[in-house]
Every structure is written in C-alpha cells, then in structure tokens.
C-alpha positions in Angstrom: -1.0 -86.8 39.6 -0.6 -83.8 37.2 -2.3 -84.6 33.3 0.3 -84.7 30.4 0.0 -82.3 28.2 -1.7 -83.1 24.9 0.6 -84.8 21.9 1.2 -82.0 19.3 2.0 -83.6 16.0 5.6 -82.5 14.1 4.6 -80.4 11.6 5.6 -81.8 8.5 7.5 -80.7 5.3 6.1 -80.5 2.2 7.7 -83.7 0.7 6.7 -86.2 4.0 3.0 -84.6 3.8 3.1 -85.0 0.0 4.3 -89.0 0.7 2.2 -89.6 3.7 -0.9 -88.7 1.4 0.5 -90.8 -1.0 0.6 -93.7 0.8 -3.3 -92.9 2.5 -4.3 -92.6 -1.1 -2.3 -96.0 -1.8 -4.3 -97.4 1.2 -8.0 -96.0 0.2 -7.7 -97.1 -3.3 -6.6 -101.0 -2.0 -10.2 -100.9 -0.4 -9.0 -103.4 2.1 -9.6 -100.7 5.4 -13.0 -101.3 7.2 -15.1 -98.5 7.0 -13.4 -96.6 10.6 -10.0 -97.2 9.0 -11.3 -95.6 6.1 -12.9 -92.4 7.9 -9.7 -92.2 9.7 -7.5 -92.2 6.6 -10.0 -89.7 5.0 -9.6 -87.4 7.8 -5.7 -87.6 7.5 -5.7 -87.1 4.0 -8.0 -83.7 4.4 -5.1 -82.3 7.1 -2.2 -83.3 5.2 -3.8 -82.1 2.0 -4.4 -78.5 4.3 -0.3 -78.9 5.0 0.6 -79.1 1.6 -1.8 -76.4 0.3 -0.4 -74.2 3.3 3.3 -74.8 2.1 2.7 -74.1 -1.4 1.1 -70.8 -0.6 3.6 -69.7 1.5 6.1 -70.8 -1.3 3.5 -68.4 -3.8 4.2 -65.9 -1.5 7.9 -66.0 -1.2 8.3 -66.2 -4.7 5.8 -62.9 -5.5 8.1 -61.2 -3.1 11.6 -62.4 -4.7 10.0 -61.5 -8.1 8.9 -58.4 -6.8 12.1 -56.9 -5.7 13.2 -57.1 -9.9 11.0 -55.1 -12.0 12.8 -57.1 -14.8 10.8 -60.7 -13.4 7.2 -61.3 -14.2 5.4 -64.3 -13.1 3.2 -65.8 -15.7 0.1 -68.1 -15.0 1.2 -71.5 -16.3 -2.8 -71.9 -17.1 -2.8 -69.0 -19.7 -3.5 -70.0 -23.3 0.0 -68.5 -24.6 1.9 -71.2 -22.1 0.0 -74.1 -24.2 
C-alpha cells in the first residue's frame, strides 16, 4: 500500500498566528500543562512566533517599496528620540 504523503500545515495569517500564540501564551502562563505539554506549546509558540516575524518583514518590505516609489514619503523609526 502506497505511504500518504506527510501533513503540510496551512500556513497561517498574521492575525490567526498572532491569536494562536495568544492562546499558547494563555495556556503556559495557567501552568496547568505537564511538562511534554509544555515543551510542545513552547515549540509552537517558537514557529508561530517565526510566522509572525516573517509576515511583518515582508510587510517592512512592502512598505519600503511603496514609500520608495514617492520621494516625497520618508519612513521614520518610531524608536527615535524626536517620536517621544
């Protein structure tokens, strides 16, 4: 009998990784997981964390190009002292 292919996961939006990490964090924090649930939830957390810092770089990106086609746009650092 021929093997199944291998699950691939849905790759997720920024908003469902952003709420599943949410609710991991939730789940952590309740400290009722035993210690493999907790490993396991750590380990999601880490990939969904990599999904959301994926999506808002690509976002960076985007945006430096938009802003880049009008020489009249400048993006400023929200971390510089002037923006305090």
């Amino acid at each position: 009998m021929p093997k199944k292919p291998p699950q691939v996961e849905k790759a997720l939006d920024f908003e469902e990784s952003l709420t599943n990490l949410d609710g991991l964090v939730n789940k952590l924090e309740g400290g009722e997981l035993t210690l493999e649930e907790s490993l396991s939830a750590f380990e999601q957390g880490i990939n969904l964390t990599r999904q959301c810092q994926q999506h808002l770089s690509r976002a960076e990106q985007k945006i430096s190009m938009l802003v880049g086609k009008d020489e009249n746009l400048q993006l400023t650092n929200f971390d510089s002292p002037e923006n305090t």
